[in-house]
C-alpha positions, 0 to 999 in steps of 0.5 A: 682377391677379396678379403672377408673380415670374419673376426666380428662375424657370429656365424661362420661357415662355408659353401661352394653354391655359387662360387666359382673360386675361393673364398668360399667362406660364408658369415652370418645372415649368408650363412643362415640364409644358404643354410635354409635354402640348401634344405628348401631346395632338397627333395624330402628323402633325397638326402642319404642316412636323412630321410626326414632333411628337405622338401615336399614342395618338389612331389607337390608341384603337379598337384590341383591348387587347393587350400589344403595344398598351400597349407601342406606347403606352408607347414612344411617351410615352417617347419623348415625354419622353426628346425633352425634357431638362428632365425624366427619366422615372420610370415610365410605367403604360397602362390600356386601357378600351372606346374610352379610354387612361388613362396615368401618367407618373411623371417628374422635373424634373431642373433642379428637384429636384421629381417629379410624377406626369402623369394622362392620359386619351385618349378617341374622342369622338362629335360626334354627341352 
């Protein structure tokens, strides 16, 4: 059994993602981090009685690589993580391939003097396969 010392942490919390068996307990920049990532990975309106929680990277991933279309990208990740004051958002980098969105999110943890750098991958994926 692992043993988490969450006495000293600053931001305690929990999440099944990834966890097959408990200790489902999640501190500090884990925490903030599935935090982000549960609404980066959420299709905009998929969420009930939240129709303004999660993504519109999901309706974008057929769209024709523009400069317009990295802008819309970039602005809704931003306001993704400007929504969530335990972090400050450094950079954020898009790359557009055939039916996939790659972004970098640089960002800081403010409470926890510590910086990461998110790599996301957002691609349509075919069912059939």
């Amino acid at each position: 059994m692992i043993m988490i010392n969450t006495c000293m942490a600053i931001f305690k919390g929990m999440s099944t993602v990834d966890k097959v068996t408990a200790p489902y307990t999640l501190t500090d920049s884990e925490l903030v981090k599935r935090d982000l990532l549960n609404e980066i990975y959420t299709k905009k309106g998929e969420r009930v009685m939240r129709p303004g929680f999660g993504c519109i990277v999901w309706d974008l991933l057929m769209e024709q690589s523009t400069p317009q279309l990295e802008d819309m990208v970039r602005e809704d990740l931003q306001r993704i993580c400007e929504r969530d004051p335990r972090v400050a958002l450094n950079d954020i980098k898009i790359f557009k391939g055939d039916h996939s969105i790659r972004a970098e999110i640089d960002l800081r943890y403010v409470m926890l003097n510590s910086a990461e750098i998110l790599y996301l991958d957002f691609q349509e994926y075919n069912e059939d396969r």
